[in-house]
C-alpha positions as CSV (number, residue, x, y, z in Angstrom):
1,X,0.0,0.0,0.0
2,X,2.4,2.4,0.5
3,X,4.5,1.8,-1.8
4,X,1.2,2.6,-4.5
5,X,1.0,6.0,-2.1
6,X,5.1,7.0,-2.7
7,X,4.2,5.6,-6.7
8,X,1.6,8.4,-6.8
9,X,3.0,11.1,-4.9
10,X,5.5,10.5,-7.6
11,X,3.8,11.3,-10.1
12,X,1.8,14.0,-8.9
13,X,4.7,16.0,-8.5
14,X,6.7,15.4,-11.9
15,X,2.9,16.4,-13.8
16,X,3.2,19.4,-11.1
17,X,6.5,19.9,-12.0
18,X,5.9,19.7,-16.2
19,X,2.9,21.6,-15.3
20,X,4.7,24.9,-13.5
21,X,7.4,24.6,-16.1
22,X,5.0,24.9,-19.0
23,X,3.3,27.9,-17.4
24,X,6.5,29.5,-16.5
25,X,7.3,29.2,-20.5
26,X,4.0,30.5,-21.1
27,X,4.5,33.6,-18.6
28,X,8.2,34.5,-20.3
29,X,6.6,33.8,-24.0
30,X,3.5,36.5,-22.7
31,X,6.0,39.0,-21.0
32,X,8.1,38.9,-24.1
33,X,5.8,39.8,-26.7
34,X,4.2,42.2,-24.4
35,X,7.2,44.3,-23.5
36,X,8.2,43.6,-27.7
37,X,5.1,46.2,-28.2
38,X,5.9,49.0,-25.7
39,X,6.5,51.9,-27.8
40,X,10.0,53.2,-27.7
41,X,9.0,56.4,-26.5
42,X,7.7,54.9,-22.5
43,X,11.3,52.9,-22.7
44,X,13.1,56.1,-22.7
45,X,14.5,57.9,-19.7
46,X,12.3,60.9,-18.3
47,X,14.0,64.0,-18.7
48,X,11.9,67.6,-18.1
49,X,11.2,69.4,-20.4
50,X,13.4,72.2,-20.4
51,X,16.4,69.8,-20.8
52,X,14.8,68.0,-23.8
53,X,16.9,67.8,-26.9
54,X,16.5,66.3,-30.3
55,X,20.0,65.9,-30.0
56,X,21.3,63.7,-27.2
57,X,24.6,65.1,-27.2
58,X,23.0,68.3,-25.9
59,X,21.2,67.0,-23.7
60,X,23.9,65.3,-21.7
61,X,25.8,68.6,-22.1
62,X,22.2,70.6,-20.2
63,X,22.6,67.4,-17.7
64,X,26.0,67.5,-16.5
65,X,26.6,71.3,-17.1
């Protein structure tokens, strides 16, 4: 009898195990294509206003003065 118990406990954990790695593949596949579509724009560093540049040269040189 317990020998059938350790058989099954077994098994329930390597499906449990299969089971949290496949949704952990899931998750990362998800996260990925998700932060693929963030537009470059909220990826870029905050700066205020008055220090924005088209140039990023000149807006180092506004940074650090």
């Amino acid at each position: 009898m317990s020998e059938r118990i350790e058989r099954d406990a077994e098994l329930s954990y390597t499906l449990l195990r299969h089971r949290h790695e496949e949704l952990q593949t899931r998750l990362r596949s998800t996260w990925r294509r998700a932060t693929n579509r963030i537009p470059e724009s909220f990826t870029e560093p905050i700066v205020p206003r008055h220090m924005a540049s088209t140039d990023r040269g000149d807006l180092f040189t506004s940074i650090l003065g």
